[in-house]
N, CA and C atoms as an extended XYZ file, in Angstrom:
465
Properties=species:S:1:pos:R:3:atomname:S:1:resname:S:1:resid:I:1 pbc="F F F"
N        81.168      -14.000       38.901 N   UNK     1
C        80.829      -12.997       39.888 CA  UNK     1
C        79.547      -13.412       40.600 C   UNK     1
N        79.537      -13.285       41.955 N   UNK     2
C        78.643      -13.968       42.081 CA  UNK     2
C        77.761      -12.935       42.502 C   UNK     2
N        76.547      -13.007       42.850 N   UNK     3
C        74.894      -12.217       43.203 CA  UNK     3
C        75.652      -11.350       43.855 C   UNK     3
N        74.769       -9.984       43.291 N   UNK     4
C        75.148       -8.610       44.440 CA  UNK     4
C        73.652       -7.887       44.118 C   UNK     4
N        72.979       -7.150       45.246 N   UNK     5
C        71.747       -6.600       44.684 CA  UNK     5
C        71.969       -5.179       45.322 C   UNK     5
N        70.851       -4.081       44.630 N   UNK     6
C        71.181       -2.899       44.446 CA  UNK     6
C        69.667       -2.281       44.634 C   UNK     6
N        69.166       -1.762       45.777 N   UNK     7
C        67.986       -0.803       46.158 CA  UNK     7
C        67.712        0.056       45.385 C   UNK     7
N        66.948        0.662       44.846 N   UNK     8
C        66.169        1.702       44.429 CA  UNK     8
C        64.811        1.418       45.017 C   UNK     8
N        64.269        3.002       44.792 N   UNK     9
C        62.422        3.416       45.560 CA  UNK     9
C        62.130        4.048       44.193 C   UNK     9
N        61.175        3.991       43.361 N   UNK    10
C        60.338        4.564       42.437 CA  UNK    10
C        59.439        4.950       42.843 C   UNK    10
N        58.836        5.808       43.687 N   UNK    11
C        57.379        6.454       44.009 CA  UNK    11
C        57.080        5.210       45.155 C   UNK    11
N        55.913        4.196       45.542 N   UNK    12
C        55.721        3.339       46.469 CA  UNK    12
C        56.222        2.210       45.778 C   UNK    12
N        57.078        1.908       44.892 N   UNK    13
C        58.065        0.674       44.565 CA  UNK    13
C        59.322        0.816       45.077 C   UNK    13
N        59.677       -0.774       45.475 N   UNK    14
C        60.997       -1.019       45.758 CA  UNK    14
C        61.220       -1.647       44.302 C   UNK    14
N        62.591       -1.467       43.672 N   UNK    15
C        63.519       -2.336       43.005 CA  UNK    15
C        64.643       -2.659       43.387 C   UNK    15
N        64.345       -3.754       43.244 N   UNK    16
C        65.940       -4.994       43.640 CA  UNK    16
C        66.323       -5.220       42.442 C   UNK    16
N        67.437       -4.877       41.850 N   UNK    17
C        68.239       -4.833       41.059 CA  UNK    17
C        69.144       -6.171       41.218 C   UNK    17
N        69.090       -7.044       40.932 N   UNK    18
C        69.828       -8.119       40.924 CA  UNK    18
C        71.136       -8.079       40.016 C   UNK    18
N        72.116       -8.412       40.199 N   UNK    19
C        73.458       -8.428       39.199 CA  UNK    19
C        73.969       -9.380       40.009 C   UNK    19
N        74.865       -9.902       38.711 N   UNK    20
C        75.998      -11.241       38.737 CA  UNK    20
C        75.280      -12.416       38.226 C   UNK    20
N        75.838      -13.447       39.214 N   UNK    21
C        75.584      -14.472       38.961 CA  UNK    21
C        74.822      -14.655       40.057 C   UNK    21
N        73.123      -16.088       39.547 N   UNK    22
C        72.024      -16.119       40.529 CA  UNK    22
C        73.314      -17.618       40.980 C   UNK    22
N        73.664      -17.893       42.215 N   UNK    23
C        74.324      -19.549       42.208 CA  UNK    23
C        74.818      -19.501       43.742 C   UNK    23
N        75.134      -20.245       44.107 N   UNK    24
C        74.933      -20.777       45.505 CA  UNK    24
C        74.904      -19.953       46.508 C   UNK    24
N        75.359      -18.371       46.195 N   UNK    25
C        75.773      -17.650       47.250 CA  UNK    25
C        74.077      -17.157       47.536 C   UNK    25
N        73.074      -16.816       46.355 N   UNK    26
C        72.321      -16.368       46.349 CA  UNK    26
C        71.210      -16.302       47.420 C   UNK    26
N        71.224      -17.462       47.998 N   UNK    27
C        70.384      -17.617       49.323 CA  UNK    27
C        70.631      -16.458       50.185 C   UNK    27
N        72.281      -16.560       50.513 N   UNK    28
C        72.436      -15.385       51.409 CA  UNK    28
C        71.753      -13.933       51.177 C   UNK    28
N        72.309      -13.641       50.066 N   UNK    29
C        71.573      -12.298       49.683 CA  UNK    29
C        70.382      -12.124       49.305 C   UNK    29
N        69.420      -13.263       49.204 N   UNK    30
C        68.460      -13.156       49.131 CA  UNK    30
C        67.613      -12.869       50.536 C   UNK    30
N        67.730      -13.805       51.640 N   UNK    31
C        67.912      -13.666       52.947 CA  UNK    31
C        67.382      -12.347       53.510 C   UNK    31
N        68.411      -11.585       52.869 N   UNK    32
C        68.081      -10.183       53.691 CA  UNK    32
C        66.982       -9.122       53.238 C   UNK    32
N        66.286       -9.878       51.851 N   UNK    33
C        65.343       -8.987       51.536 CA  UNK    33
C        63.963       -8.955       52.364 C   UNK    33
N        63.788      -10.289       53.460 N   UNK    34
C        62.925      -10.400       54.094 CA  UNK    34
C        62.700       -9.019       55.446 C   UNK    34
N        63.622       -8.200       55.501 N   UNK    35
C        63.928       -7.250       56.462 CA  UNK    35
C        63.156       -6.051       55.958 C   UNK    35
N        63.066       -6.257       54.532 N   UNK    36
C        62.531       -4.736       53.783 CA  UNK    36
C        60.852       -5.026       53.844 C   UNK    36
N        60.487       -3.635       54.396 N   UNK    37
C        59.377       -3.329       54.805 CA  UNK    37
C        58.803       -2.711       53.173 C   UNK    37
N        58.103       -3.157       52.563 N   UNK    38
C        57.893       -2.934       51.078 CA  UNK    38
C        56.699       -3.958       50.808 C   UNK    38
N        55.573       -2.920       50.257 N   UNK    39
C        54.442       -4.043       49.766 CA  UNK    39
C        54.690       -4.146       48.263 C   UNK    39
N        55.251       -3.228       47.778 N   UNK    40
C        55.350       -3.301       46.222 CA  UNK    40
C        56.632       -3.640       45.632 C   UNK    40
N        57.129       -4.889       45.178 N   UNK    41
C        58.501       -4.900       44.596 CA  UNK    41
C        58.950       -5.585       43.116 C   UNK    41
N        59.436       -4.683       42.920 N   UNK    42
C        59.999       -5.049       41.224 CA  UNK    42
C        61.235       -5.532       41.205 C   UNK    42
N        61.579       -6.795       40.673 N   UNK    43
C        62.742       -7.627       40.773 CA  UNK    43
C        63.601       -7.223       39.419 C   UNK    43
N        64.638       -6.547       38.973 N   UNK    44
C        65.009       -6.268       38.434 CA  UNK    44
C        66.085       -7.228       37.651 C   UNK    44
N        66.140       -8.126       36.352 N   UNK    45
C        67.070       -8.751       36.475 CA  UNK    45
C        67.895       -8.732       35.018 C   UNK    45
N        67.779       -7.461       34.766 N   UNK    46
C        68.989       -6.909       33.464 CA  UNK    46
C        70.121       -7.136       33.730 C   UNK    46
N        71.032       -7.204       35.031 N   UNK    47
C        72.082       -7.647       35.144 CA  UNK    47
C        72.401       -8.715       35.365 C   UNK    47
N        71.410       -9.437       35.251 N   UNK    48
C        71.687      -11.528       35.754 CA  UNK    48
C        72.205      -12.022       34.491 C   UNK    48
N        73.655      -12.306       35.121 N   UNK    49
C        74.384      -12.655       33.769 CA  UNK    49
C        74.567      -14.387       34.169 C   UNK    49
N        74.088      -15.010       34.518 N   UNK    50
C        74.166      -16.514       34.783 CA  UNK    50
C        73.454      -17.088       35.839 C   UNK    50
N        72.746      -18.576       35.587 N   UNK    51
C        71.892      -18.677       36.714 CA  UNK    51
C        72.280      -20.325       36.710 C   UNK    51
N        72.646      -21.136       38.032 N   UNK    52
C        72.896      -22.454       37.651 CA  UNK    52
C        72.138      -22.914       39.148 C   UNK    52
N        71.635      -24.067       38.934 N   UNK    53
C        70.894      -24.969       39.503 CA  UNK    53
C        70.776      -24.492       41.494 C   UNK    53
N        71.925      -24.455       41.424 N   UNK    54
C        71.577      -24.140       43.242 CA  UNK    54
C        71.088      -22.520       43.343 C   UNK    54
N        71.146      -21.624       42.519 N   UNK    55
C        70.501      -20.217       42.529 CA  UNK    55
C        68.757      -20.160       41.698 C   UNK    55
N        69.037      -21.668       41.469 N   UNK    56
C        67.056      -21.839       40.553 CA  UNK    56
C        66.612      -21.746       42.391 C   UNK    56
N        67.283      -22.960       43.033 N   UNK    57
C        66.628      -23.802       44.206 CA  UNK    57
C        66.387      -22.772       44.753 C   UNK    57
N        67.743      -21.562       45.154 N   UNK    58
C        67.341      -20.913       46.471 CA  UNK    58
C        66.381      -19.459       45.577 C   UNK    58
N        66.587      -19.183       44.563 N   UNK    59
C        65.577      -18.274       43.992 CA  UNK    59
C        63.437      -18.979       44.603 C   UNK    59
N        63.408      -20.241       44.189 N   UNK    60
C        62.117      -20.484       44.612 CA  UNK    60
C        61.748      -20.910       45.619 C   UNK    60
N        62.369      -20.748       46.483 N   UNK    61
C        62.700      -21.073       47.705 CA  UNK    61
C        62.025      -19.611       48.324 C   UNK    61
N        63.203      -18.727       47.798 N   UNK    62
C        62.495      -17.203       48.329 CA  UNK    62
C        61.482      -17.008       47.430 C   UNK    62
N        61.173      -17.048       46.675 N   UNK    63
C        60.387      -16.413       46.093 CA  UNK    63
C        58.615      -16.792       46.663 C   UNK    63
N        58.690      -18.123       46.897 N   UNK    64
C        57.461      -18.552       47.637 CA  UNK    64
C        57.437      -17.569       49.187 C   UNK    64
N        58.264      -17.725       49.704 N   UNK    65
C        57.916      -16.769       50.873 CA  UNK    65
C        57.702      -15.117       50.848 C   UNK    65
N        58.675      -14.875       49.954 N   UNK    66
C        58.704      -14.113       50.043 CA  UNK    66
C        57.557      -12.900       49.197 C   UNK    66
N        56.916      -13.223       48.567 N   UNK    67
C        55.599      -12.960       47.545 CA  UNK    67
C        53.952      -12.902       48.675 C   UNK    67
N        54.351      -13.385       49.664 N   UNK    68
C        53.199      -13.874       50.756 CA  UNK    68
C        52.905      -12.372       51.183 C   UNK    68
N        51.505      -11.450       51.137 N   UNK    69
C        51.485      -10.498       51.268 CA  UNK    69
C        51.941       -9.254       50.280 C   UNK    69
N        52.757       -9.175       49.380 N   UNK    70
C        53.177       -8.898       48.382 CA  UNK    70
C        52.950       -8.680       46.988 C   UNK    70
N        52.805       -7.297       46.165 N   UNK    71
C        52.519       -7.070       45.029 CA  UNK    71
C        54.038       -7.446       44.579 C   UNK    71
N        54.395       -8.427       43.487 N   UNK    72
C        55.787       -8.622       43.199 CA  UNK    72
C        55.879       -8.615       41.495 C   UNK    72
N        57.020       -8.187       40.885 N   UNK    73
C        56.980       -7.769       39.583 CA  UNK    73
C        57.660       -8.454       38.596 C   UNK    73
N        58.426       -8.800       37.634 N   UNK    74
C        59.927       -9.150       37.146 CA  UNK    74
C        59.928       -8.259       36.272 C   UNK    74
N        60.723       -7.653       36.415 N   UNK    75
C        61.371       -6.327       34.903 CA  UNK    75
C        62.642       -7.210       34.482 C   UNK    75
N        62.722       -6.325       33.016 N   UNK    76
C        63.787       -6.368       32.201 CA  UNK    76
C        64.398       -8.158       32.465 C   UNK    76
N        63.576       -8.848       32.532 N   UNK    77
C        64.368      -10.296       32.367 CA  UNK    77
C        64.856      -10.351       31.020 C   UNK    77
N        66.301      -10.826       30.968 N   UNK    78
C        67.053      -11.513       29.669 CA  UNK    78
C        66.986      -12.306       29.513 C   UNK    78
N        67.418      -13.138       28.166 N   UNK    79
C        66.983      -14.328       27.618 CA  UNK    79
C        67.532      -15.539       28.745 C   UNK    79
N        68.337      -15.378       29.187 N   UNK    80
C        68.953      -16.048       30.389 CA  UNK    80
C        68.247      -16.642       31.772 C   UNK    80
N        67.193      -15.782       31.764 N   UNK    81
C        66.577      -15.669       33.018 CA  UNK    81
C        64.823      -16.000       32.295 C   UNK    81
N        64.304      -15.768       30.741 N   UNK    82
C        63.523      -15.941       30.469 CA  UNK    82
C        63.180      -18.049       30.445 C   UNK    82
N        64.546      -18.086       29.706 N   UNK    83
C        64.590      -19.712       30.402 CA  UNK    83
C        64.405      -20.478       31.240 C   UNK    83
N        64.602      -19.511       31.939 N   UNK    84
C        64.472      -20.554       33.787 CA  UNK    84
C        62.748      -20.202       33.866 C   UNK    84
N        62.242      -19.520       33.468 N   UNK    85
C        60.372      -19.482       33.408 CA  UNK    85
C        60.464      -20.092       32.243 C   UNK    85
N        60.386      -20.230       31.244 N   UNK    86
C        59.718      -21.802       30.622 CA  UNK    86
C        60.528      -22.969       31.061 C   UNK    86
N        61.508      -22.910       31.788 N   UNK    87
C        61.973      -24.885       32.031 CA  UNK    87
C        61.289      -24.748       33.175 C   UNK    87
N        60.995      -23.835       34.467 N   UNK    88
C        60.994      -24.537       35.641 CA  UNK    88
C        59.833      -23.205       36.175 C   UNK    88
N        58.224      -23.629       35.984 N   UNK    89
C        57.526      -22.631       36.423 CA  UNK    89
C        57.662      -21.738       37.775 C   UNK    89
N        57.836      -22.761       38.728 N   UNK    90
C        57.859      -22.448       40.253 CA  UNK    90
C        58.785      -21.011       39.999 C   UNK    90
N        59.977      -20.867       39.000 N   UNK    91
C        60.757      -19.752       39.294 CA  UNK    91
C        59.763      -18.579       38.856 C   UNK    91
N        58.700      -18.784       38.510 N   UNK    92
C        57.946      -17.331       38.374 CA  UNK    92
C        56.781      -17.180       39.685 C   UNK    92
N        56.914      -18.883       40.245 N   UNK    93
C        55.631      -18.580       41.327 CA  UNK    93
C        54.786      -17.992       40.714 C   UNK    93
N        53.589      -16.987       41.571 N   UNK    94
C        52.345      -16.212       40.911 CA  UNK    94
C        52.881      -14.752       40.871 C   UNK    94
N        54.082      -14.581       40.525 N   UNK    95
C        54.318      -12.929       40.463 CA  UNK    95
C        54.083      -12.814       38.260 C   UNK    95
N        54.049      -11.624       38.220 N   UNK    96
C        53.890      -11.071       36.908 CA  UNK    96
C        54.797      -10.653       36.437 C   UNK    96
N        55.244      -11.353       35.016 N   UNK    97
C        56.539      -10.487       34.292 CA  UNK    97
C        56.508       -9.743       33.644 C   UNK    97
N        56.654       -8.139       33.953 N   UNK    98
C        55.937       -7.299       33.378 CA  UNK    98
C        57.076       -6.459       32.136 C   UNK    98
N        58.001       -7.554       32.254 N   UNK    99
C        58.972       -7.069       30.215 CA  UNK    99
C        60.233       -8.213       30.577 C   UNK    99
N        60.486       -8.377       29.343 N   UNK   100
C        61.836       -9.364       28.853 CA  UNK   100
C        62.347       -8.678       27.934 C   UNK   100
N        63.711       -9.160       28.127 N   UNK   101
C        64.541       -9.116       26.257 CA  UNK   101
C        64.491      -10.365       25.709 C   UNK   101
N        64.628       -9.416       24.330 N   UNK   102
C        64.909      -10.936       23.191 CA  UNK   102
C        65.850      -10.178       22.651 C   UNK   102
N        66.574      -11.123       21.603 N   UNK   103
C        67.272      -10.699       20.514 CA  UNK   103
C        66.983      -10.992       18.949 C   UNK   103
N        67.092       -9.775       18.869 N   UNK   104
C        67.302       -9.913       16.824 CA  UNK   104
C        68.440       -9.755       16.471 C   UNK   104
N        68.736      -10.454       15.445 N   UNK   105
C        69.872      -10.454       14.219 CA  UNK   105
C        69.068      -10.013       12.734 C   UNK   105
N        70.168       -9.205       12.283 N   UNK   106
C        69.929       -9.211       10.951 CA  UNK   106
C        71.260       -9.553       10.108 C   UNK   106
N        70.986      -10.468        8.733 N   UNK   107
C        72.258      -11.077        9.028 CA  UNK   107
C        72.935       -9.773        7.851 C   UNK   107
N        72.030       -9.077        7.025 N   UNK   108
C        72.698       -8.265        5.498 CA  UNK   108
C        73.707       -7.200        6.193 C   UNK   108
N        72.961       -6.436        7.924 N   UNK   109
C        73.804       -5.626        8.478 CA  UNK   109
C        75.062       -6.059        9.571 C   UNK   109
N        74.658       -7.250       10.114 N   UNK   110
C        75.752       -8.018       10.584 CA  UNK   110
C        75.284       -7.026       12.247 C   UNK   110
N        74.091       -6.981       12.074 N   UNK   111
C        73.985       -6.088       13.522 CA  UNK   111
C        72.854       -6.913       14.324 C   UNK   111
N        73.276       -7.119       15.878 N   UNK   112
C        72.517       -7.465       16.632 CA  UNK   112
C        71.684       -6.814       17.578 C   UNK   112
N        70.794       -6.852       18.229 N   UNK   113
C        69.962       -5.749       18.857 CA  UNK   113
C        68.963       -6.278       19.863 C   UNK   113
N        69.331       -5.996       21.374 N   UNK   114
C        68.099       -6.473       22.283 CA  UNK   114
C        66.796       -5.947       22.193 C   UNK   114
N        65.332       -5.915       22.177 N   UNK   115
C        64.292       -5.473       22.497 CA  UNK   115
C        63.890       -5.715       23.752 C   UNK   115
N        63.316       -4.983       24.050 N   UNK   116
C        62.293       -4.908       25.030 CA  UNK   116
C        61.083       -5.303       24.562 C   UNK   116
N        60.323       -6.151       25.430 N   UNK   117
C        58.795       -6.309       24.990 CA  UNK   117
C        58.432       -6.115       26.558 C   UNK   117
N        57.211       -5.446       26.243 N   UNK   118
C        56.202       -4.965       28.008 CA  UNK   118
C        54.923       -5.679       27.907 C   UNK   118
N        54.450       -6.211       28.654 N   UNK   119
C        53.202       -6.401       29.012 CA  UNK   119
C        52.326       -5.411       28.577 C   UNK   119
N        51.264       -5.726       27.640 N   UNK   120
C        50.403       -4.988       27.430 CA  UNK   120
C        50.377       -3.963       26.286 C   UNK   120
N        52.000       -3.800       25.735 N   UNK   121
C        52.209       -3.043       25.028 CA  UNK   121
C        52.787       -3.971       23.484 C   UNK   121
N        54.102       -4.877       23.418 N   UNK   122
C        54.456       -5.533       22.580 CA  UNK   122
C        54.707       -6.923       22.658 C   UNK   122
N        54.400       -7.375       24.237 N   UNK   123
C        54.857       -8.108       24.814 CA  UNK   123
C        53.339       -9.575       24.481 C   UNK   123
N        54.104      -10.928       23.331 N   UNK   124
C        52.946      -11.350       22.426 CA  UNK   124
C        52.937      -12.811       23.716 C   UNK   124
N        51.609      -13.212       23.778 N   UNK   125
C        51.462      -14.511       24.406 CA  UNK   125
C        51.728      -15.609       23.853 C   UNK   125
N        51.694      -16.819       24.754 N   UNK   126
C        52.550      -18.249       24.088 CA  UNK   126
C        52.004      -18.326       22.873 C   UNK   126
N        51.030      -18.137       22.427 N   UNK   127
C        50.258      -18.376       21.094 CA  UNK   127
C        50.567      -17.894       19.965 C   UNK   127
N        51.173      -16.314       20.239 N   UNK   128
C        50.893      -15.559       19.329 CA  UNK   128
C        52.654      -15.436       18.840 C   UNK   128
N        52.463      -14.510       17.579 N   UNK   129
C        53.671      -14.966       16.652 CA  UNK   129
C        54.581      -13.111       17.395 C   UNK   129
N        55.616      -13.399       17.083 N   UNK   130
C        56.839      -12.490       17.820 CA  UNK   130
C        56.853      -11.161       16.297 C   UNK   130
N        56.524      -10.258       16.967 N   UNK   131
C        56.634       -9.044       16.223 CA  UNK   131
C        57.986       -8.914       15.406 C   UNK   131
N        57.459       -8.102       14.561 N   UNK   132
C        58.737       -7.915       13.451 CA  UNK   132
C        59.273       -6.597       13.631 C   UNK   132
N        60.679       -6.742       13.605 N   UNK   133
C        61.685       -5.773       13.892 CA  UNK   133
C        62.538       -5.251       12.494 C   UNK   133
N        62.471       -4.054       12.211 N   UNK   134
C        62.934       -3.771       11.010 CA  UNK   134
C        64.951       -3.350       11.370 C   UNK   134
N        65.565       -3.416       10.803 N   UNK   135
C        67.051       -3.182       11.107 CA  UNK   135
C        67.205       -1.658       11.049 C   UNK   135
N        68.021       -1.203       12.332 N   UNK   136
C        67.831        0.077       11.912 CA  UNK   136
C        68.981        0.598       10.645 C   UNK   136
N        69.843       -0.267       10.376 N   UNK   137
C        70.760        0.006        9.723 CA  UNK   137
C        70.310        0.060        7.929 C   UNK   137
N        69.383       -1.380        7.971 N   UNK   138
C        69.076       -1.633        6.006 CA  UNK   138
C        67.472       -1.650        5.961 C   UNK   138
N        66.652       -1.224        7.203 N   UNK   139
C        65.488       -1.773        6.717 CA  UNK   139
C        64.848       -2.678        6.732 C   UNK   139
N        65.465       -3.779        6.578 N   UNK   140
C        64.861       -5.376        6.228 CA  UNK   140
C        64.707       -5.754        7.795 C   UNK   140
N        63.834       -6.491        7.764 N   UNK   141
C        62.915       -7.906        9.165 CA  UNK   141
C        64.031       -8.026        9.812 C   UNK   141
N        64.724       -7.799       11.090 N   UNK   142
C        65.460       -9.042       11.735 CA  UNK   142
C        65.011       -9.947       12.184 C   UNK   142
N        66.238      -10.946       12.265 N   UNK   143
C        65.365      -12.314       12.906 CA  UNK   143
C        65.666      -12.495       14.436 C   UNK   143
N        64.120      -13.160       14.589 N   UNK   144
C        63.726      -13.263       15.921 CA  UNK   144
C        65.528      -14.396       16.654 C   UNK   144
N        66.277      -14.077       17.383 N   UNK   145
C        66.712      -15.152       17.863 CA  UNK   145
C        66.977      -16.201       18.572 C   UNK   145
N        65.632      -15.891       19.811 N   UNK   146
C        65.562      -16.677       20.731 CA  UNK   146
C        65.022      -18.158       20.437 C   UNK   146
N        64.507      -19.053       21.028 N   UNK   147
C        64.296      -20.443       20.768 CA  UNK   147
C        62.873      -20.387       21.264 C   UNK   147
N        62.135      -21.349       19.605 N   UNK   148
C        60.537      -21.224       19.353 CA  UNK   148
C        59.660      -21.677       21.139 C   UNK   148
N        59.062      -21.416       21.289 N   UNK   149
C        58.548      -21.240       22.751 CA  UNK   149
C        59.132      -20.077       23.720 C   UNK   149
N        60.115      -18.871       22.833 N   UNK   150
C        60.514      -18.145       24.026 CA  UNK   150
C        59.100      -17.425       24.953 C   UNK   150
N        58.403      -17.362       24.633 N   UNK   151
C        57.388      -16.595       25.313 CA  UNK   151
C        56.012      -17.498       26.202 C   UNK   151
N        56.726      -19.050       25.797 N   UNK   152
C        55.436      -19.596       26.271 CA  UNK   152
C        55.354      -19.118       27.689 C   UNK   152
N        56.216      -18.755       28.898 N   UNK   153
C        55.133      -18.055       29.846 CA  UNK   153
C        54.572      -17.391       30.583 C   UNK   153
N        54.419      -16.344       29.392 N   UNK   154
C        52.829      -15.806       28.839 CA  UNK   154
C        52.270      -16.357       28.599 C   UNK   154
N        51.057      -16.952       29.748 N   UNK   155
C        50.211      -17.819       29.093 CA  UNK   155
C        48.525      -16.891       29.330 C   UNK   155
């Protein structure tokens, strides 16, 4: 499926809700965000279910222009999209990621579970070690499952 994006206004925020897939079409629809009259925008990307090489290009492509003048945000990035900021910085440019998911497993309940981590609140820097998640099912630690450097950047 490829990129489709979705407006919302929160008080003086815009959110762009991104869904599908980020990949070649993405330029286009990216394109038209230059029309929106908005100093404040939060890039929403809980629904980015795949991102391949020609949607990195045209993502930093816009994203350099489009940040010029601009308070710009990233919410709810998934592990999917947390990747493309540690392989390839330019995709964060100088905007702020202000929460990601990760995932835990626990293996005694056989249950998996996204978190949220926020800036400022749970959200640990490249340095620091990934909070512990208790299962809500047995109690016990789940394990962290993303891959060691998920957070490097937070730097």
């Amino acid at each position: 499926m490829a990129m489709h994006i979705v407006l919302d206004h929160i008080n003086d925020w815009l959110i762009v809700h991104l869904r599908g897939s980020m990949d070649e079409s993405a330029a286009i629809h990216l394109r038209r965000l230059f029309e929106l009259n908005a100093n404040n925008v939060a890039f929403n990307f809980r629904a980015v279910n795949g991102i391949n090489s020609s949607g990195v290009r045209s993502w930093i492509s816009f994203i350099r222009s489009f940040c010029e003048n601009r308070n710009v945000i990233y919410v709810e990035a998934t592990p999917i999209v947390v990747m493309q900021l540690n392989m390839v910085p330019s995709f964060m440019h100088n905007c702020e990621v202000h929460s990601v998911y990760g995932s835990y497993a626990c293996e005694s309940s056989n249950l998996n579970q996204m978190v949220k981590f926020v800036t400022g609140e749970n959200m640990p820097k490249a340095d620091e070690s990934v909070p512990e998640f208790l299962c809500p099912r047995c109690n016990r630690a789940m394990e962290f499952e993303e891959e060691e450097g998920y957070f490097d950047f937070n730097t």
